[in-house]
N, CA, C and O of each residue as an XYZ file, in Angstrom:
400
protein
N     146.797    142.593     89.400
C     146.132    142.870     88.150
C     144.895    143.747     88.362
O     144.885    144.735     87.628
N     143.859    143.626     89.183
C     143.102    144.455     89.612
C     143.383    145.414     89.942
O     142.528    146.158     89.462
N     144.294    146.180     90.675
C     144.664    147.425     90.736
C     145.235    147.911     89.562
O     144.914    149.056     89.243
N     145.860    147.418     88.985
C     146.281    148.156     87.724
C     144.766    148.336     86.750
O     144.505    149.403     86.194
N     144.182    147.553     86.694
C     142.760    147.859     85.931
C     142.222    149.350     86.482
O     141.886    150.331     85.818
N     142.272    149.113     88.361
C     140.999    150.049     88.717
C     142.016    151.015     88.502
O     141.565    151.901     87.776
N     143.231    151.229     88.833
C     144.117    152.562     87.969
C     144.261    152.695     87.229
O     145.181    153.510     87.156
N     143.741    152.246     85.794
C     143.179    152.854     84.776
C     142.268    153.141     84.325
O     142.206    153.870     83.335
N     141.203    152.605     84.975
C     140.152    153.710     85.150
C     139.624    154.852     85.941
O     138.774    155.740     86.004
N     140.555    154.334     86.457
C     140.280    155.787     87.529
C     141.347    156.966     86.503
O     140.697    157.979     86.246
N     142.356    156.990     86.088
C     143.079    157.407     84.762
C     142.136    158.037     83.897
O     141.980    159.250     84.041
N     141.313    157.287     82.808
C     140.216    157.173     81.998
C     139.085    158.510     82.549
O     138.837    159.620     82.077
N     138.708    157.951     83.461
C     137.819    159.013     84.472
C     138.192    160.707     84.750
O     137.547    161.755     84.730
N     139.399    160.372     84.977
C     140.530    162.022     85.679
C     140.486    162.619     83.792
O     140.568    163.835     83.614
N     140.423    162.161     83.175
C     141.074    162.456     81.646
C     139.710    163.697     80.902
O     139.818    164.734     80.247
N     138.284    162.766     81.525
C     137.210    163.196     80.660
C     136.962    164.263     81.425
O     137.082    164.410     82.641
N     136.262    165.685     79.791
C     136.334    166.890     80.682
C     134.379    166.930     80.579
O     133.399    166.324     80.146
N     134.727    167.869     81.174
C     132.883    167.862     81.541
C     132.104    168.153     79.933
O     132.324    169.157     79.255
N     131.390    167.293     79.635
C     129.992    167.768     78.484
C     129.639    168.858     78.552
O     129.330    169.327     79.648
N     129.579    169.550     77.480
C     128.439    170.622     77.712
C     127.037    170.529     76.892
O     127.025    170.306     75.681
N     125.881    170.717     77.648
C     125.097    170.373     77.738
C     124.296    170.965     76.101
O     124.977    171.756     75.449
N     123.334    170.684     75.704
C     123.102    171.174     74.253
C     122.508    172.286     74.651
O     122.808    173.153     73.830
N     121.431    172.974     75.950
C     121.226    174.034     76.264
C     122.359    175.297     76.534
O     122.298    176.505     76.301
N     123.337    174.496     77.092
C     124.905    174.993     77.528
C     125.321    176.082     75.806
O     125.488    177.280     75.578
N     125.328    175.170     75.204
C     125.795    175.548     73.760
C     125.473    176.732     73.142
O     126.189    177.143     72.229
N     124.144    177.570     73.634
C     123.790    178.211     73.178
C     123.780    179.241     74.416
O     122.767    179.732     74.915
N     125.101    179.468     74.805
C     125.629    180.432     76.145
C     126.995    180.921     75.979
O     128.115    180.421     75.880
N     126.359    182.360     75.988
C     127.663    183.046     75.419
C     128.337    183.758     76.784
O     127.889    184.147     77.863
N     129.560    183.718     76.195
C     130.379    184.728     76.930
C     130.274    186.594     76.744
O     130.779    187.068     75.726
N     129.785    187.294     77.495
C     129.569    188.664     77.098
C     130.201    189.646     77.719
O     130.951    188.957     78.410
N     130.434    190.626     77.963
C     130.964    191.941     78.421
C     129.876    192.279     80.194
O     128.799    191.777     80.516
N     130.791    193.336     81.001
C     129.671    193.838     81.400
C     128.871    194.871     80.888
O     127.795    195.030     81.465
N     129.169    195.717     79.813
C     128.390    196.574     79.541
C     127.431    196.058     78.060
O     126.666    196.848     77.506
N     127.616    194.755     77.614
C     126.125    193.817     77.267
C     125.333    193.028     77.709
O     124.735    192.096     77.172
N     125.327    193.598     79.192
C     124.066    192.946     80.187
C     123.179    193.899     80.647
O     122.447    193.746     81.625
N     123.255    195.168     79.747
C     122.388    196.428     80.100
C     120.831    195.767     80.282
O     120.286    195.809     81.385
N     120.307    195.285     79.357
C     119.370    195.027     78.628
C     119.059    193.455     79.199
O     118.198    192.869     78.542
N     119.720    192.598     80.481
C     119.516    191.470     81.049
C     118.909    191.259     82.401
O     118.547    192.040     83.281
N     118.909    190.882     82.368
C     118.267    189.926     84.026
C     119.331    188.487     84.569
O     119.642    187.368     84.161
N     119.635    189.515     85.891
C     121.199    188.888     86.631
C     120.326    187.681     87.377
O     119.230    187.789     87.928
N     121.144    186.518     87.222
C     120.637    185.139     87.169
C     121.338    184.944     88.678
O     120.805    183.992     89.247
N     122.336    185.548     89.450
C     123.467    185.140     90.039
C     124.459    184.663     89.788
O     124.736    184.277     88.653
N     125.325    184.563     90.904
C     126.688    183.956     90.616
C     126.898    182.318     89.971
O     126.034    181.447     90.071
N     128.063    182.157     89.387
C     127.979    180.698     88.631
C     129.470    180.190     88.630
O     130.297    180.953     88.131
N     129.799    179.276     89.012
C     131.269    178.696     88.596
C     131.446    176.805     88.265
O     130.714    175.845     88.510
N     132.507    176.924     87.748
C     132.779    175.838     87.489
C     134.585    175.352     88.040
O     135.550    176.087     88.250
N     134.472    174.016     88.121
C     135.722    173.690     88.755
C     136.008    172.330     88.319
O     135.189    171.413     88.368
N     137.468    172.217     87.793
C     137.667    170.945     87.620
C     139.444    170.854     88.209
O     140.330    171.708     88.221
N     139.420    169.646     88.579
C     140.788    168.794     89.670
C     141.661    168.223     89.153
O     141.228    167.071     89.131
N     142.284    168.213     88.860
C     143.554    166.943     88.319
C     143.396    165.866     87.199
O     143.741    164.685     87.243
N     142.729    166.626     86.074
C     142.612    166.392     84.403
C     144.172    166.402     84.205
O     145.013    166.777     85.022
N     144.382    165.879     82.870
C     145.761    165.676     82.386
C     146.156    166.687     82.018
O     147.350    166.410     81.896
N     146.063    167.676     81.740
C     146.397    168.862     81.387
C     146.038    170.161     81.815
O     144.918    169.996     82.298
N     146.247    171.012     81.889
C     145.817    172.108     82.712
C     144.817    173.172     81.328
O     144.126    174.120     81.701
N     144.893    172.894     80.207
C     144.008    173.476     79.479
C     142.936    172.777     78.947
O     142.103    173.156     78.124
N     143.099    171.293     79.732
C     141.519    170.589     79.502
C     141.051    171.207     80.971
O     140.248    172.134     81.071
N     141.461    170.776     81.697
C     141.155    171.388     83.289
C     140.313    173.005     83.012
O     139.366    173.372     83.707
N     140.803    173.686     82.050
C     139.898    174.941     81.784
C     138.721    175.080     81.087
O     137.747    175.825     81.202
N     139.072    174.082     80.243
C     137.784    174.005     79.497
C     136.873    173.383     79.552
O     135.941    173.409     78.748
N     137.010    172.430     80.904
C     136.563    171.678     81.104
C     135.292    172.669     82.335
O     134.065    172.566     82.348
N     136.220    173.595     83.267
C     135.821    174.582     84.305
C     134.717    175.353     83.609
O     133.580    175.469     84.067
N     135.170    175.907     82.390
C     134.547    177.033     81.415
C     132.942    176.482     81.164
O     131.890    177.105     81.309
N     133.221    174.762     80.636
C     131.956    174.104     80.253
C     130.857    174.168     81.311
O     129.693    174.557     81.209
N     131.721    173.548     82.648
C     130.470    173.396     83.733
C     129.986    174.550     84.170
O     128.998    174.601     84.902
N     130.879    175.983     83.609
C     130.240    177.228     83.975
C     129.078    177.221     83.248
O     128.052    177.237     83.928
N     128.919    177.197     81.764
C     128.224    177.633     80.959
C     126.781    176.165     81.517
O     125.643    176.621     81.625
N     126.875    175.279     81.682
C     126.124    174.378     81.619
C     125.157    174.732     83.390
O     124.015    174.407     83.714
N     126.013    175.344     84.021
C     125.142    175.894     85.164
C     124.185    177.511     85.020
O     123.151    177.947     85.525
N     125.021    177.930     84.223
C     124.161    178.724     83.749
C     122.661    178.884     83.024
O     121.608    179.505     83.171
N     123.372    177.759     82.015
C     121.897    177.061     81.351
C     121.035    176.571     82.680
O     120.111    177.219     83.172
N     121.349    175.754     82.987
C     120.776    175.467     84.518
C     120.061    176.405     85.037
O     118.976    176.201     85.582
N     120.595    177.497     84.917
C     119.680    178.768     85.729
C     119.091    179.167     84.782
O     118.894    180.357     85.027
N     118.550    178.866     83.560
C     117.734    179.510     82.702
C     118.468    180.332     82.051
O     117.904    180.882     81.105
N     119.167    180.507     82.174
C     120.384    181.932     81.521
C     121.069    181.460     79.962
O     121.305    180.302     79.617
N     121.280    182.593     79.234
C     121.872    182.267     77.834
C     123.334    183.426     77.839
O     123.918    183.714     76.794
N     123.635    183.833     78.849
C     124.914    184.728     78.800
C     125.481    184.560     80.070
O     124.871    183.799     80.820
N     126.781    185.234     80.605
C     127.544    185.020     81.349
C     128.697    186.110     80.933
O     129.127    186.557     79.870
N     129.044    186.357     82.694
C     130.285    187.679     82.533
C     131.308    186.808     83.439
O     131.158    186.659     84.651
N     132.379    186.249     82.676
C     133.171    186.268     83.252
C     134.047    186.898     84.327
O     134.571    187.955     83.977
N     134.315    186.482     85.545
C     134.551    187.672     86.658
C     136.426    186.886     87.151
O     137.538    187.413     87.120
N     136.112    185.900     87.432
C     137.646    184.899     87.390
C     137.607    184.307     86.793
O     136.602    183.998     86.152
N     139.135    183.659     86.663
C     139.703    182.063     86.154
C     140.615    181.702     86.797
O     141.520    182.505     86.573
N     141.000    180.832     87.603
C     142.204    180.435     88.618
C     142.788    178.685     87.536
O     142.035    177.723     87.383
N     143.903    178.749     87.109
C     144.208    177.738     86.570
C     145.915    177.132     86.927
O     146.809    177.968     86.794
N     146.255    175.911     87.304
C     147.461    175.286     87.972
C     147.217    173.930     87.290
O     146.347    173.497     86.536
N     148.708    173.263     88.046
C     148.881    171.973     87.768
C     147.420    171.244     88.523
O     146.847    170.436     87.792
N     146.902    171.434     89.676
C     146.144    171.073     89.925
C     144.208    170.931     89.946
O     143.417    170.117     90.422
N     144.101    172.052     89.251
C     143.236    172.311     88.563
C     142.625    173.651     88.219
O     143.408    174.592     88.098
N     141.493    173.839     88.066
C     140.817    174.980     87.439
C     139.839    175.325     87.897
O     139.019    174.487     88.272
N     139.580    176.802     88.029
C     138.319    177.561     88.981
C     137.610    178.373     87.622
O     138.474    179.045     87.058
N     136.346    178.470     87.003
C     136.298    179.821     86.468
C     134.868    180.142     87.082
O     133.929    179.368     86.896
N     134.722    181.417     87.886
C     133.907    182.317     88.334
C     133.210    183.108     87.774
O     133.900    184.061     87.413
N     131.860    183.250     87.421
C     131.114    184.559     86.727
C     129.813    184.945     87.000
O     129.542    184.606     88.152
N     128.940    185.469     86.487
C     127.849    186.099     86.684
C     126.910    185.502     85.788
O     127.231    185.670     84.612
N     125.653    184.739     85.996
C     124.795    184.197     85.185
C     123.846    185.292     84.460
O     123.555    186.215     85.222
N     123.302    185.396     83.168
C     122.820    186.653     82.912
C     121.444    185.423     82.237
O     121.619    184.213     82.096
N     120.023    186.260     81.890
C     119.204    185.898     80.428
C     119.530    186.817     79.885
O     120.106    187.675     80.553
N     119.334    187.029     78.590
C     119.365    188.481     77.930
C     118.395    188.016     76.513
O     118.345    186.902     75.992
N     117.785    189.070     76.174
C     117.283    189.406     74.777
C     117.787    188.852     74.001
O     118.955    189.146     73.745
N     117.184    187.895     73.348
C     118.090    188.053     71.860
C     118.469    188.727     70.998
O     119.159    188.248     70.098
């Protein structure tokens, strides 16, 4: 009986995709040629493992991008990869601030 509990939460756990953060929220996805006018924050990615689905697994990748970004002070981001499988999800980009 205990293992079936802790394997469902461990289930429960694999399922939830990452928060994004309320700073996160206000981080856009942009072009490279609308970062004329920015200040390059560095590189940024996000990664998520063996979620139930492979398009929570992305959005889940996408979130912890944007939420590291915020992290770096940044309100934009250039997408550069996305690696997505049964097993999980990579997305790679460029942290930007920019002007409002």
């Amino acid at each position: 009986m205990r293992k079936l509990i802790l394997f469902t939460g461990l289930i429960a756990i694999a399922a939830c995709s990452a928060e994004i953060s309320p700073e996160a929220q206000l981080v856009r996805q942009v072009t490279p040629q609308m970062t004329e006018q920015c200040q390059f924050l560095g590189p940024v990615s996000g990664t998520e493992l063996l979620g139930l689905t492979v398009a929570d697994d992305a959005n889940s990748a996408l979130n912890k991008l944007r939420n590291e970004t915020a992290n770096r002070g940044g309100n934009a981001f250039v997408l550069s990869n996305t690696t997505s499988s049964l097993d999980g999800s990579i997305a790679q980009g460029d942290a930007y601030s920019c002007p409002n």
